[in-house]
Each structure stands twice: as C-alpha cells, then as structure tokens.
ZAMARGU-4260 file (C-alpha; in steps of 0.2 Angstrom, whole numbers, plus 5000, padded with zeros to 4 digits):
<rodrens>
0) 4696/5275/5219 | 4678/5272/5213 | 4671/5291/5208 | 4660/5300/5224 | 4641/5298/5221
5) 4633/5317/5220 | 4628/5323/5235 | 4608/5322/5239 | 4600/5339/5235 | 4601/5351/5250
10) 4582/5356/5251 | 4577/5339/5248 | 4589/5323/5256 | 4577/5312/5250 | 4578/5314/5233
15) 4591/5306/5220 | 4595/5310/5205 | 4583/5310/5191 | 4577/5291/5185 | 4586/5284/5201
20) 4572/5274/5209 | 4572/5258/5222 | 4561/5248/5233 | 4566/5251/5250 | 4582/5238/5254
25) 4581/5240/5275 | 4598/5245/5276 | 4598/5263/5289 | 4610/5277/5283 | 4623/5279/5270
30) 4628/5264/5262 | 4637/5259/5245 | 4637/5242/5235 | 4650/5238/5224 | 4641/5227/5208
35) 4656/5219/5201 | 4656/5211/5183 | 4671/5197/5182 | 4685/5198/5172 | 4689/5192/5154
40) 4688/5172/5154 | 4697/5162/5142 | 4685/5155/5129 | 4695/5155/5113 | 4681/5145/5106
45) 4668/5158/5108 | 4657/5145/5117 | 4641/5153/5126 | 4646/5146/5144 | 4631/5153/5157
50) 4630/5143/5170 | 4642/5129/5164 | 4657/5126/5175 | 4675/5127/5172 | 4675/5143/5164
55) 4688/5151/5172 | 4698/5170/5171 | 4710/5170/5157 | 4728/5181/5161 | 4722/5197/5157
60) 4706/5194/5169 | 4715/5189/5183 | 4724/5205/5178 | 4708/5216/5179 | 4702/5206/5193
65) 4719/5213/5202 | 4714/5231/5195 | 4697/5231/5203 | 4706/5224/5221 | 4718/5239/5221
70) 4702/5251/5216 | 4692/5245/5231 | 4707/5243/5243 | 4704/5260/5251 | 4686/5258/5253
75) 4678/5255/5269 | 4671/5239/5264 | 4662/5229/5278 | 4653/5213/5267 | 4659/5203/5251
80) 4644/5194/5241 | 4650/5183/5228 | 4641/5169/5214 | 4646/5152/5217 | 4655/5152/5197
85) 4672/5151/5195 | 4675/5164/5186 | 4666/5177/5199 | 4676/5167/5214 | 4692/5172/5204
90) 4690/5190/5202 | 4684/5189/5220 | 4698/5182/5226 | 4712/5198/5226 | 4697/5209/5233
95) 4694/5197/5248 | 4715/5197/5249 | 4713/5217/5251 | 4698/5215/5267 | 4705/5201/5277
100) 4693/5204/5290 | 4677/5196/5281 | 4673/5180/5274 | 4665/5179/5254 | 4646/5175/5256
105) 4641/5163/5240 | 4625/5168/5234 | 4617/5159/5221 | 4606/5173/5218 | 4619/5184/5209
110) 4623/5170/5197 | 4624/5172/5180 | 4605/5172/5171 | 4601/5154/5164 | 4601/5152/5145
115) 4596/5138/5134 | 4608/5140/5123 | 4622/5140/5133 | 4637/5127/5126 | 4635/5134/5108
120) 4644/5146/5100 | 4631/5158/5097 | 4632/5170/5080 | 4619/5175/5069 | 4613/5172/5058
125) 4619/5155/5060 | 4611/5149/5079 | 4592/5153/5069 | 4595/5140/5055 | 4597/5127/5069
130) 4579/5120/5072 | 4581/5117/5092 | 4582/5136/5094 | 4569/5143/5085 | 4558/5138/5099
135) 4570/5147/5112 | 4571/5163/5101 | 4554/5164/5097 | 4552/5181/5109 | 4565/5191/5114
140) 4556/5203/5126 | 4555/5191/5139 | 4568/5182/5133 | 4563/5165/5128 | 4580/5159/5129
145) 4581/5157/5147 | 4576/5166/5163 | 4566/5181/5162 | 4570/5199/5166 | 4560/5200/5180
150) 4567/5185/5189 | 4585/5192/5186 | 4577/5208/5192 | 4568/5199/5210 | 4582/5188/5216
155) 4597/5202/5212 | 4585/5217/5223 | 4584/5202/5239 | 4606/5199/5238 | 4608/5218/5234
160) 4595/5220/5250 | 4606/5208/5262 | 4620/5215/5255 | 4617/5233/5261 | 4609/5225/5277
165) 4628/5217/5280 | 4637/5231/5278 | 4624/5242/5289 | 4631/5261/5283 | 4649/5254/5278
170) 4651/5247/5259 | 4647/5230/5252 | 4655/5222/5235 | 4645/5209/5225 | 4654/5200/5211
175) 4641/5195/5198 | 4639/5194/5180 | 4634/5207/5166 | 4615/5203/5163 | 4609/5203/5183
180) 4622/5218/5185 | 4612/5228/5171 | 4596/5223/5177 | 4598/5228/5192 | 4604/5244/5185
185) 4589/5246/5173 | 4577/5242/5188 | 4585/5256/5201 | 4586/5268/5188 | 4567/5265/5180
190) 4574/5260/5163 | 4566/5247/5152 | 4569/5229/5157 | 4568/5225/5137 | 4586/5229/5130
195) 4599/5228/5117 | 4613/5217/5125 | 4627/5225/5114 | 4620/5242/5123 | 4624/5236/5143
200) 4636/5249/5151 | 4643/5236/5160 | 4661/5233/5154 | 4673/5217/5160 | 4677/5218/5177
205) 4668/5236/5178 | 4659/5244/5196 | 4642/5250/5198 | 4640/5255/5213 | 4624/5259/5222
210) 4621/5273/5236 | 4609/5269/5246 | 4601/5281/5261 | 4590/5274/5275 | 4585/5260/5262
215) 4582/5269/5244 | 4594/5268/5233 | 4601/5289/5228 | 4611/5287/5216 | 4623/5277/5203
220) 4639/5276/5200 | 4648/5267/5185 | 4668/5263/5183 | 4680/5254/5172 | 4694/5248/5183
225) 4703/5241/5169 | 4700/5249/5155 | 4717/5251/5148 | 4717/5231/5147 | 4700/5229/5138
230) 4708/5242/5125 | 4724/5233/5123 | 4715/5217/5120 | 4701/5222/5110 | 4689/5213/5123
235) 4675/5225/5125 | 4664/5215/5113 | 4648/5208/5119 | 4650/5192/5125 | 4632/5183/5129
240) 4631/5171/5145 | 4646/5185/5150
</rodrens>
C-alpha cells in the first residue's frame, strides 16, 4: 500500500504541508494521483533513448512494473493516464490488469521530456569533446538540450488536472517518466526548476502521489515499490532520457 498522506491541520483544512503549493486542478474533494515512473528498460548499450521507440522493460522492470500493480491493487482507483512509449505502456500494463473496469488514456503530455542528444551514449567528459553538442550543452538552467522545465512543468500540471477531474474524489495513476514526474514534484512543492539530475527522488518504477482537496494539491507522498529489485541489481543509477 502506498503510505497515507498527513491529514490536513485541524484548525486550518486548507493548509498543506509546508512548501506543498499548486495551482488549482478543478477536481472537488479528496483526490489522489498516482505519478508512476516505469520500470528498468533493457539498454545494455547505455544508449540515451528519450523519445526513441522500441525501448522496451527489460525482466527485472516488468518485475517492478508487477510490484507497483500489486501496490495499487487495493486502491480505489477510478482513471489510468499513461505516455504513449513503450516502456510506460508496459509498466502500465499489470496496473490496468488490476482495475479492469477502466480503459488506459494515452496522453502525450506525460511523455518523456525531448532531448537532443538522445541516441548517444551520454558520459562525460566524453559527449563535450564532440562538436555537435557544445551548442546543445551550452546552458544547463534551461537546459539547452531539449525541452525546457517550464514546458515539462505546463503540459504535466493540464494531464495531472484531467487526471484528477477523471477520478472526481476517487484516485488516478499516471505512468510517466523521471524528469516530468520531478518536475511536477518541484513545481507543487515550490522547489527550484534548476536541478541536479543525479539528485531526483524519483526511483525506477517509484510513486508520487499527489493529494489533492477541492482542486489544491495538500500534500506529497513518495514510494519505492520495488526497491528490493533496484538493490539486487544495482540499477538505482541515473539513467538520463529515463
């Protein structure tokens, strides 16, 4: 089970916890989304895949895609939200298996952020000695490489919004990918938009999940599923384009 959100202080209902913040998201009541990362996809070339397709789960993330399933099967979950990638479709799959009752929504606005560099194997110092990218790296609070924060930030607010709408006081899953899911953290949460990628708390096939009441989001709730997999196979690494 995914850990209860803290319950909204007594002489103020209104008021979240501290540096939990939101636009309003329309959705009345209590309402939860579940922001899904995927599971571990089989790359052994270390390739930067973004958007390219047939990426797909390796074993152990089909595993952990299993692990989240069972985590969720007890929820009272009226909406699933999924990016049209492979890999988000697959660790869909086992969740849709345990809520029968509702069809996936593809939304191409939980895809994984767009990067220039994706089909490289991205290391450094070795992708700044390559010409083409200086150009692309040249300013990393934006980032140059690909789509900006903010974009991330606009689109992933509108799905997480008809999300909650859909589940209308129930719970909603959306499977997604690392950088929109800690994006969207940042902005609820009034962090910086400006990060270090190898400091996301946003684990392989982990949960955020988001409280929302009468439309503001309350509270935040992070959760490693499959933990005990990412341990065993040393996968916790950052991965960009993951």
């Amino acid at each position: 089970m995914i850990p209860d959100p803290p319950a909204p202080d007594a002489e103020n209902p209104d008021q979240g916890p501290p540096g939990t913040t939101a636009p309003p998201y329309g959705a009345l009541g209590r309402t939860i989304v579940h922001l899904v990362r995927h599971g571990e996809v089989f790359n052994p070339h270390g390739i930067l895949y973004g958007r390219l397709p047939a990426y797909h789960l390796s074993d152990n993330g089909r595993e952990m895609a299993v692990l989240v399933a069972n985590t969720l099967a007890d929820h009272d979950v009226a909406h699933l939200r999924c990016s049209p990638l492979e890999r988000a479709q697959e660790t869909m799959a086992p969740i849709a298996a345990k809520h029968l009752d509702h069809k996936v929504v593809i939304d191409g606005r939980v895809i994984e952020a767009d990067n220039y560099l994706e089909g490289q194997q991205v290391r450094f110092p070795q992708t700044l000695r390559r010409p083409r990218n200086l150009w692309h790296l040249r300013n990393p609070l934006r980032p140059s490489w690909g789509e900006s924060y903010t974009e991330i930030v606009a689109r992933m607010r509108l799905a997480i919004a008809d999300a909650a709408a859909e589940a209308d006081g129930r719970e909603a899953v959306i499977v997604s990918h690392q950088l929109p899911i800690w994006m969207a953290r940042c902005d609820v949460e009034g962090r910086r938009l400006v990060h270090d990628p190898r400091r996301r708390e946003c684990a392989l096939a982990s949960v955020t999940s988001l409280t929302l009441m009468d439309g503001r989001i309350t509270s935040v709730v992070y959760s490693e599923p499959a933990a005990a997999l990412i341990a065993a196979r040393g996968s916790k690494k950052f991965v960009a384009g993951a």
